[in-house]
NULORO-634419 format. One record per residue (C-alpha): chain; residue in one letter; z, y, x. Coordinates in Angstrom, 2 decimals, padded with zeros to 5 digits. Each point is the difference from the previous one (the first is absolute). Example, Ala and Ser with C-alpha at 12.3 -4.5 7.8 and 13.67 -1.06 7.14 Angstrom:
<sites>
['A' 'A' [007.80 -004.50 012.30]]
['A' 'S' [-000.66 003.44 001.37]]
</sites>
This chain:
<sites>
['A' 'X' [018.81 -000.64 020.42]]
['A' 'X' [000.06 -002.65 -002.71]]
['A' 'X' [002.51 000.29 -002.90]]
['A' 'X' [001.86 -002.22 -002.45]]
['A' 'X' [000.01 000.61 -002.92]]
['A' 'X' [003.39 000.53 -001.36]]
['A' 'X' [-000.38 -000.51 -003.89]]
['A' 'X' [-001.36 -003.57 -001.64]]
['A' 'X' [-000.98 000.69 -003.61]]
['A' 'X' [-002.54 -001.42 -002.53]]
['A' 'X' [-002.44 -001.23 001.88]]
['A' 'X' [-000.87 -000.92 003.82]]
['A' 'X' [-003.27 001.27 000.70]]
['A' 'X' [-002.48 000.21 003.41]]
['A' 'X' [-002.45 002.39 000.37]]
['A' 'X' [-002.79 -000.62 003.13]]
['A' 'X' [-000.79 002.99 001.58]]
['A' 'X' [001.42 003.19 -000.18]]
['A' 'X' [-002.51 002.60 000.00]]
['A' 'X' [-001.62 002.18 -002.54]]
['A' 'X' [000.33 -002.26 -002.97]]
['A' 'X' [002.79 -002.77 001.71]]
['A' 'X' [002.84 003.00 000.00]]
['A' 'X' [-000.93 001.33 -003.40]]
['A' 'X' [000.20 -003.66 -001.89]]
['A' 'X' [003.14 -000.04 001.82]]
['A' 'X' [001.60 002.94 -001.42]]
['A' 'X' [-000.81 -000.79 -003.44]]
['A' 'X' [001.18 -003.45 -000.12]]
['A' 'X' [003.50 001.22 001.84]]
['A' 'X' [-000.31 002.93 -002.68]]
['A' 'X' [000.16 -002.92 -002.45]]
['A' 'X' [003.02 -001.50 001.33]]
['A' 'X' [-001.14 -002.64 002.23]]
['A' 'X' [000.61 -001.23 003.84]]
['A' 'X' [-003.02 000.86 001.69]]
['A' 'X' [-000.85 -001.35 004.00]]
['A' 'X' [-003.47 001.44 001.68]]
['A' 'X' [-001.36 -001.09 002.75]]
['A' 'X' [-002.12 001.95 002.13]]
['A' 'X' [-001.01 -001.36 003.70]]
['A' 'X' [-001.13 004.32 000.68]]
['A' 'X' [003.18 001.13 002.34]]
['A' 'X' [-001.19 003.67 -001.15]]
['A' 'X' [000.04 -000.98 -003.99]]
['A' 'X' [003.32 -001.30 000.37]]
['A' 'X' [001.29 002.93 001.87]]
['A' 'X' [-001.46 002.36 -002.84]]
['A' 'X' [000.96 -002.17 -002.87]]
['A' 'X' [003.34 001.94 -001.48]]
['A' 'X' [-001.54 003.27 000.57]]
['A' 'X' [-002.89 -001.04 -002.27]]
['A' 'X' [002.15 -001.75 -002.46]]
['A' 'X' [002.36 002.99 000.12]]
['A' 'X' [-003.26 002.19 -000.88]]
['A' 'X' [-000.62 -001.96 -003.42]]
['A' 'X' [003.51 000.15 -000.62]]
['A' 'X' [000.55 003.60 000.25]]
['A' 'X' [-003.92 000.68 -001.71]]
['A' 'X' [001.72 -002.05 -003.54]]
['A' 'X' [003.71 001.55 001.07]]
['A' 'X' [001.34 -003.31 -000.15]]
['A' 'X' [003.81 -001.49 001.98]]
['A' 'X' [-001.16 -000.61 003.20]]
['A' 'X' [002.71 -002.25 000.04]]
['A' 'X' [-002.80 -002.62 -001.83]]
['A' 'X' [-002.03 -000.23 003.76]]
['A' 'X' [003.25 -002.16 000.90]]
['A' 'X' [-001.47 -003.06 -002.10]]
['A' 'X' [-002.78 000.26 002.45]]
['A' 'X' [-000.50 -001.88 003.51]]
['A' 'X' [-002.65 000.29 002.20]]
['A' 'X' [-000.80 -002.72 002.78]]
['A' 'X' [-002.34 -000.64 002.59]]
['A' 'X' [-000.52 -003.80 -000.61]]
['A' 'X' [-001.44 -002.01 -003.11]]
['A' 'X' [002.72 -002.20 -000.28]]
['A' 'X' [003.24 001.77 -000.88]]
['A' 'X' [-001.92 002.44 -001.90]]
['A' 'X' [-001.23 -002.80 -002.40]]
['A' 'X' [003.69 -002.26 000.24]]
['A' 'X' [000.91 -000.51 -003.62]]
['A' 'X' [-002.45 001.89 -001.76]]
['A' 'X' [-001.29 -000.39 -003.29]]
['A' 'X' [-003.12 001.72 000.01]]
['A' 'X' [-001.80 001.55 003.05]]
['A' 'X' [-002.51 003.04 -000.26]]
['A' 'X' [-002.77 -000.26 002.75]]
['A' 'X' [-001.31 003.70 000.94]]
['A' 'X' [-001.68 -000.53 003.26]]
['A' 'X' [-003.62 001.16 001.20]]
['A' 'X' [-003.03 -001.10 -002.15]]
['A' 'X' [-001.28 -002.80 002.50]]
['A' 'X' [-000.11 -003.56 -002.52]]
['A' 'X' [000.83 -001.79 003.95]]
['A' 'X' [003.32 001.96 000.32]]
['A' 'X' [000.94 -000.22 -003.39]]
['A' 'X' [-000.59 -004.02 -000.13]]
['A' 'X' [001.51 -000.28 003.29]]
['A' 'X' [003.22 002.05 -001.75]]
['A' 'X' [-000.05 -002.23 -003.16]]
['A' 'X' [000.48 -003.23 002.15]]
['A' 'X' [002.27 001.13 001.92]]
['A' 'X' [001.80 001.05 -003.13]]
['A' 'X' [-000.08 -003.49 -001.60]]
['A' 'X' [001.87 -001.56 003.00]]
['A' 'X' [002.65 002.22 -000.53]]
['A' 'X' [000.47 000.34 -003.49]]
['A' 'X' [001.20 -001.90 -003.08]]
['A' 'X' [-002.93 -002.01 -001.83]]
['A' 'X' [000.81 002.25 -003.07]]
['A' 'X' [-000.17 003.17 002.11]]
['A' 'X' [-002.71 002.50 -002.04]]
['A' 'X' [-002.50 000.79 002.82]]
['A' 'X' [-001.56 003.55 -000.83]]
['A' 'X' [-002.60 001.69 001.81]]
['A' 'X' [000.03 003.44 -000.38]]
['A' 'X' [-004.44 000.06 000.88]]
['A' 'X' [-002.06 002.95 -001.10]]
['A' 'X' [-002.95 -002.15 -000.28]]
['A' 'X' [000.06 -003.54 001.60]]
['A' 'X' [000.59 -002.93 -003.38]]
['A' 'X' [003.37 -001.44 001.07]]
['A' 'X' [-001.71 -003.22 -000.51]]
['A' 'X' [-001.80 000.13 003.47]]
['A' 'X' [003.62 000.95 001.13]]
['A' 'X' [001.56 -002.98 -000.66]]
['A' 'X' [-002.53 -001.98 000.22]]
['A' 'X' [001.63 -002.75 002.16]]
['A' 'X' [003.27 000.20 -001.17]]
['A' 'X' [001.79 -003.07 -001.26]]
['A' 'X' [002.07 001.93 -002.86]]
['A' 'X' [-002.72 001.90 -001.36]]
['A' 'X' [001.24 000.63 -003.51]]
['A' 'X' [002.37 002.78 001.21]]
['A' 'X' [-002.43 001.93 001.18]]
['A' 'X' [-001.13 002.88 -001.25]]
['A' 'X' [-001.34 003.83 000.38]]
['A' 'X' [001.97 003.01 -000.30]]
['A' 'X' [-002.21 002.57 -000.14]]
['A' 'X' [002.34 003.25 000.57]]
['A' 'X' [-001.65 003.78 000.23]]
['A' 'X' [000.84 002.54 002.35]]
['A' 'X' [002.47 000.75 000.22]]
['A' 'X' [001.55 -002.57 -001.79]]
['A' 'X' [003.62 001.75 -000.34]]
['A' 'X' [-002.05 002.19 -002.50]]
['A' 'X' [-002.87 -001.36 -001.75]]
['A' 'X' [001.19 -001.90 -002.80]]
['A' 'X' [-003.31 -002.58 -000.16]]
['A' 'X' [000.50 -003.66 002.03]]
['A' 'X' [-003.12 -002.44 -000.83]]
['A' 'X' [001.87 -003.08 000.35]]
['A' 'X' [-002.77 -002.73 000.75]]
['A' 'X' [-000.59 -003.55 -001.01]]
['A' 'X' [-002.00 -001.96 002.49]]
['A' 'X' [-001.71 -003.23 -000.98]]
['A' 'X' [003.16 -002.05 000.61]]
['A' 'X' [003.10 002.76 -001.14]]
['A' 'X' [002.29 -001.49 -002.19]]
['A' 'X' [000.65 001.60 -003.13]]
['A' 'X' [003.66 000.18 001.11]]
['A' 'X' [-000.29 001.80 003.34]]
['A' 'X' [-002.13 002.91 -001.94]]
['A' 'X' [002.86 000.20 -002.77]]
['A' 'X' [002.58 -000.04 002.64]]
['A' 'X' [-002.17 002.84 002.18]]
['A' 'X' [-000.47 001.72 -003.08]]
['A' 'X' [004.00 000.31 -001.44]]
['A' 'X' [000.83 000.72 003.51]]
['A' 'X' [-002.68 003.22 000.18]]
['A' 'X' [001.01 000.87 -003.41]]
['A' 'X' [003.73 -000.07 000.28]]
['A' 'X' [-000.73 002.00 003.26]]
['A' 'X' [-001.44 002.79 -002.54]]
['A' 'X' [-003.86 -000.88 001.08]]
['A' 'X' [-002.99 -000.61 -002.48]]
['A' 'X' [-001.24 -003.45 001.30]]
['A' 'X' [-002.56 -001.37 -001.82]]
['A' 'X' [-001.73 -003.73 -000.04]]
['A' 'X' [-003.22 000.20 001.98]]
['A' 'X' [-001.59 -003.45 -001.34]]
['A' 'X' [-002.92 -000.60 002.58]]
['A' 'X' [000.39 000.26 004.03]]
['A' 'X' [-003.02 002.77 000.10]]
['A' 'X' [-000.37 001.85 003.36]]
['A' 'X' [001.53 003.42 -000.67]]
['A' 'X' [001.70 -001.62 -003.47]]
['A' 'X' [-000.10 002.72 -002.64]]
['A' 'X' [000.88 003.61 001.45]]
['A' 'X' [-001.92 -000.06 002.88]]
['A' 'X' [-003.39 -001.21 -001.97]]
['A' 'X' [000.42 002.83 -001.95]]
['A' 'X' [000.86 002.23 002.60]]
['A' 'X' [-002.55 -000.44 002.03]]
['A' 'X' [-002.72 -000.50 -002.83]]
['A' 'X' [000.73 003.71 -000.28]]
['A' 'X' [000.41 000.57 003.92]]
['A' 'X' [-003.74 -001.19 000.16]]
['A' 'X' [-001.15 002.00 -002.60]]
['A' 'X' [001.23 002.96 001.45]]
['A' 'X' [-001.30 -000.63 003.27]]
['A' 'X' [-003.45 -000.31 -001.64]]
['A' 'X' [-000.02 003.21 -001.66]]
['A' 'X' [000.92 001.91 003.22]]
['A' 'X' [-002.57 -002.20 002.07]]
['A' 'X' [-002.49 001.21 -002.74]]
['A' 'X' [000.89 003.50 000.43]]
['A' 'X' [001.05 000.35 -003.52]]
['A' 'X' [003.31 001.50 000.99]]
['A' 'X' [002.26 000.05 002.58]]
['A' 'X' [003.34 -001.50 000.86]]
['A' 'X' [001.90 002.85 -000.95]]
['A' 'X' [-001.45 000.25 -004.00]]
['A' 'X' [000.34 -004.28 -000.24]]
['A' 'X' [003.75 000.75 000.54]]
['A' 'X' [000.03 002.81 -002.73]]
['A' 'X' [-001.92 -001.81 -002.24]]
['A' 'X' [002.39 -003.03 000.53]]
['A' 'X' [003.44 002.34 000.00]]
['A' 'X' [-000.82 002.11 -002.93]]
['A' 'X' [-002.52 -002.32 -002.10]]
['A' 'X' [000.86 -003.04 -000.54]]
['A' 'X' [002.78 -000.73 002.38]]
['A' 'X' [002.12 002.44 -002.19]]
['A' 'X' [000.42 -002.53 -002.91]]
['A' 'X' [-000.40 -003.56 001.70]]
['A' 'X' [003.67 000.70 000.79]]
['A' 'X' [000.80 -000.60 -004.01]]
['A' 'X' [-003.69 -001.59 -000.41]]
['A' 'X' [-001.22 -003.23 001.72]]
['A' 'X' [-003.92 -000.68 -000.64]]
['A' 'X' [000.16 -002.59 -002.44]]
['A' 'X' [002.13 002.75 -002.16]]
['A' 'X' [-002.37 002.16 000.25]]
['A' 'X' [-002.98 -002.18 -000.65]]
['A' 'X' [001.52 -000.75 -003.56]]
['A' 'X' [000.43 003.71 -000.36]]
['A' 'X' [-002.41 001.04 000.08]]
['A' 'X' [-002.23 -003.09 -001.55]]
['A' 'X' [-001.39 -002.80 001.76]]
['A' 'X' [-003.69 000.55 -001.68]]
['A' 'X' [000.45 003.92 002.17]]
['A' 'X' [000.86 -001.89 003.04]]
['A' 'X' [-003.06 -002.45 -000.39]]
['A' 'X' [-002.30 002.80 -000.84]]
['A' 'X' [001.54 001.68 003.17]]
['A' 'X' [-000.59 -002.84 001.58]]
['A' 'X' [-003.79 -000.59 -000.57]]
['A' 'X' [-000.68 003.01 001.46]]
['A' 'X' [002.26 000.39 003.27]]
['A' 'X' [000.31 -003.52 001.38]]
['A' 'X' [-003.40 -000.87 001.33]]
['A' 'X' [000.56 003.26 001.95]]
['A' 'X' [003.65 -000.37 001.78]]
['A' 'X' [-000.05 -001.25 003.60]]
['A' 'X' [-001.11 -003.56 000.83]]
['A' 'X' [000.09 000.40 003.54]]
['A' 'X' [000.56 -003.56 002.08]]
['A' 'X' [002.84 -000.03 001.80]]
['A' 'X' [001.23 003.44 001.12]]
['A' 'X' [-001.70 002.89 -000.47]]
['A' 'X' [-002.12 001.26 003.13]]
['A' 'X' [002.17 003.39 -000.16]]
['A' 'X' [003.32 -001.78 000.05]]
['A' 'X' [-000.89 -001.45 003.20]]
['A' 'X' [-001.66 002.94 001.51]]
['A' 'X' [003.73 001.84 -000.77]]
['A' 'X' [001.65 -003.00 001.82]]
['A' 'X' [-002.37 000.10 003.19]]
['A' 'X' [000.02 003.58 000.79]]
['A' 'X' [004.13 -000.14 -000.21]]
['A' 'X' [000.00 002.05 -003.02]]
['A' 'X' [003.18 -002.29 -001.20]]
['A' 'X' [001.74 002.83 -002.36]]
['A' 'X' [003.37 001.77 000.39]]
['A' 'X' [001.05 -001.57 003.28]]
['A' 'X' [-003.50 000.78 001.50]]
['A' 'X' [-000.03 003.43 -001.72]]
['A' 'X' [-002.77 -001.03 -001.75]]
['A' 'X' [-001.32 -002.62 -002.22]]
['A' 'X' [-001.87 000.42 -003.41]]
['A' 'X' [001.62 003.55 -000.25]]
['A' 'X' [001.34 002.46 002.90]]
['A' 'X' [003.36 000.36 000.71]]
['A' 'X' [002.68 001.63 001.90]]
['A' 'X' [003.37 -001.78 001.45]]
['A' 'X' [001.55 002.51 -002.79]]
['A' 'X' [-002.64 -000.57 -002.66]]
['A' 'X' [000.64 -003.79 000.69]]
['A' 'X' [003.99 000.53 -000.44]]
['A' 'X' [-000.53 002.02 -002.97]]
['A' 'X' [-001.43 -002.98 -001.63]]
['A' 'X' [002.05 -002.12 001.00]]
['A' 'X' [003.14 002.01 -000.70]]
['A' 'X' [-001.80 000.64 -003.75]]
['A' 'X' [-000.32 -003.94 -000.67]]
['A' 'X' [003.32 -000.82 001.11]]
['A' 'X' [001.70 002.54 -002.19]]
['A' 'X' [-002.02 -000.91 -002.82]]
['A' 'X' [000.45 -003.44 000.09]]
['A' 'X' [003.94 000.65 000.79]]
['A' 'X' [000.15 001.68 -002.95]]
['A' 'X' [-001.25 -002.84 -002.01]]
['A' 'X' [002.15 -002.62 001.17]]
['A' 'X' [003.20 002.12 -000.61]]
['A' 'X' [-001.61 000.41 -003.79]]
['A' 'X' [-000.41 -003.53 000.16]]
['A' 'X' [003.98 -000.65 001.06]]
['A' 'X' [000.98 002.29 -002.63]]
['A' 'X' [-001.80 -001.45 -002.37]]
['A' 'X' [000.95 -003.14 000.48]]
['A' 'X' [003.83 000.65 000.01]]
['A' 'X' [000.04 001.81 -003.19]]
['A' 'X' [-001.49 -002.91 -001.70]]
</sites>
């Protein structure tokens, strides 16, 4: 059943899609004060929308009574009536998510910030044949985004500098860390790095230099237990620049340059060895190993934004 929402504060804002990432950028921004309308064409995601948003609510022991500045709605239109900035979170096909932006610009004010919410596709191929094309822009949010503080916010080739500053005080008032991604890069900043390691790690188990299980320890307990407090440009100056050159020298002619994905990755993905909802993936698991992990992140990352609200309101 489709709701209305009963409050109209701050701002009016749309959100496309409301799955894994759509419901969480919802919460947030009605955490922040704001009207927020979803729309989600999925019957079944509608039907299981408050339940989820109850579940973040009751995982940061926040008032319910904030889910009332959120409507959900199974058509584009009255989702997007009035708004002043819509979030895009649908599936990561560039067709769909052009098809979404046009539809968008018919409906919209010209000064309506456009933001997809893309893992990897350069928001510039998104609105490609847009008219308005200065509002656009990328919002990349990680999961889940009611908890991770980070949003790369995006400037494609024809961003004004005004839509990113307005994106930007918008994530920021909403108690995010946005920062100004200056280049439309396939996977931006985060997911470069992320996956330069990803790759990496995937080599080294190919190679039989370890297994899954000690690349996680040695990520958990090595270095993983500063970059927290410690990004790796801090820690490049730390420990000298002429160390990390000499490093350097030695290691980088030997890390992975494998083409395209590695052979192994794709040997994984043909023999269905998908992870935790295959029971199986790079590492073995259980539907209660799985949980555990999932139950460990959740609480850890809980536990940070309530630090994070704290800290913010003693200020």
């Amino acid at each position: 059943m489709e709701r209305t929402a009963s409050e109209r504060t701050g701002e009016q804002i749309g959100i496309v899609g409301g799955g894994l990432m759509g419901h969480g950028i919802a919460y947030l921004l009605a955490a922040a004060g704001h009207s927020v309308a979803i729309y989600e064409p999925a019957a079944d995601m509608r039907v299981s929308l408050r339940q989820r948003l109850q579940a973040i609510a009751d995982l940061l022991e926040d008032d319910a009574a904030l889910l009332d500045r959120i409507s959900w709605h199974d058509a584009l239109a009255p989702a997007v009536r009035g708004a002043t900035f819509v979030f895009e979170a649908a599936p990561e096909k560039l067709p769909l998510k052009q098809q979404i932006f046009a539809e968008l610009e018919k409906l919209v004010a010209p000064d309506t910030v456009l933001a997809s919410n893309s893992s990897a596709i350069p928001s510039t191929e998104i609105g490609r044949h847009l008219q308005h094309r200065a509002r656009v822009v990328g919002t990349h949010f990680w999961n889940p985004p009611h908890l991770v503080p980070l949003v790369e916010v995006v400037q494609n080739e024809m961003t004004s500098q005004h839509a990113v500053q307005r994106t930007m005080a918008l994530l920021r008032a909403a108690g995010k860390t946005p920062v100004h991604v200056r280049r439309d890069v396939p996977g931006f900043v985060g997911n470069r790095l992320q996956h330069a390691m990803k790759r990496e790690a995937i080599a080294l188990v190919a190679a039989g230099v370890c297994d899954a299980e000690t690349i996680d320890t040695v990520v958990r307990e090595g270095f993983g237990a500063r970059t927290a407090v410690l990004g790796p440009m801090e820690q490049t100056d730390l420990v000298g620049v002429d160390l990390t050159l000499d490093i350097a020298e030695v290691l980088y002619r030997d890390l992975d340059a494998t083409p395209g994905p590695h052979p192994f990755l794709r040997e994984k993905v043909k023999a269905g060895k998908l992870g935790m909802k295959t029971g199986e993936g790079m590492r073995k698991w259980t539907p209660e190993q799985a949980d555990a992990v999932r139950a460990r992140l959740s609480r850890f990352l809980a536990a940070q934004a309530k630090a994070r609200r704290t800290e913010r309101t003693e200020r």
